[in-house]
DOMARVEX-924127 format. One record per atom (N, C-alpha, C): residue number from 1; atom name; y, x, z. Coordinates in steps of 0.001 Angstrom, whole numbers. Atoms other than C-alpha are relative to their C-alpha. Example, Ala and Ser with C-alpha at 12.3 -4.5 7.8 and 13.67 -1.06 7.14 Angstrom:
2
[atom 1 N [-1190 890 0]]
[atom 1 CA [-4500 12300 7800]]
[atom 1 C [1200 900 0]]
[atom 2 N [-1190 -820 -60]]
[atom 2 CA [-1060 13670 7140]]
[atom 2 C [1090 -770 730]]
***
This chain:
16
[atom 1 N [509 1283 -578]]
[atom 1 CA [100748 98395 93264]]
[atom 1 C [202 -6 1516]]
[atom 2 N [-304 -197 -1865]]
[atom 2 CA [102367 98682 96979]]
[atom 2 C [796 -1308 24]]
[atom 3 N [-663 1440 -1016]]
[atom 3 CA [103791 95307 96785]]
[atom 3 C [-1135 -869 790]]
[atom 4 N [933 747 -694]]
[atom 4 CA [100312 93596 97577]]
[atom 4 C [34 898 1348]]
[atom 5 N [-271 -833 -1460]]
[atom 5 CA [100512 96404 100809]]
[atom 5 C [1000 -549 352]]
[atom 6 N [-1465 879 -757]]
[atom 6 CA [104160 95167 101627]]
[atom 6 C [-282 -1278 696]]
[atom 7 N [-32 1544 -291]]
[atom 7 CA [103535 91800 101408]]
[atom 7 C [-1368 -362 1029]]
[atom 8 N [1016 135 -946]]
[atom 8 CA [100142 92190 103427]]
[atom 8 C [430 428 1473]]
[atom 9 N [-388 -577 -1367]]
[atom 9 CA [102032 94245 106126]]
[atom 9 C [780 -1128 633]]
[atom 10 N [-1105 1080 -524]]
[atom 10 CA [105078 91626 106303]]
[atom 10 C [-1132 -1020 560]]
[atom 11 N [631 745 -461]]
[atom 11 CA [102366 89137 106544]]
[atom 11 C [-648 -4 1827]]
[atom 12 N [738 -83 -1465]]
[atom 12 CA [100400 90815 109765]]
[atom 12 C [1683 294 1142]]
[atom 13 N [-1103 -154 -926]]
[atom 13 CA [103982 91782 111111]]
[atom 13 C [936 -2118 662]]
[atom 14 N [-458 1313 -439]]
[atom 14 CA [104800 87511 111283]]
[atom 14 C [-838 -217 467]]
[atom 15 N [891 829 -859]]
[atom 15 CA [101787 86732 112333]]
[atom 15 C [-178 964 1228]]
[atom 16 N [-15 -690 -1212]]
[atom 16 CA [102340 89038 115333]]
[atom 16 C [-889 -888 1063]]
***
């Protein structure tokens, strides 16, 4: 289950 982690990281990495 490390895509909900991925997709949470990508998330905080756009919302830079």
């Amino acid at each position: 289950m490390t895509a909900i982690l991925v997709l949470l990281g990508l998330v905080s990495y756009f919302k830079r």
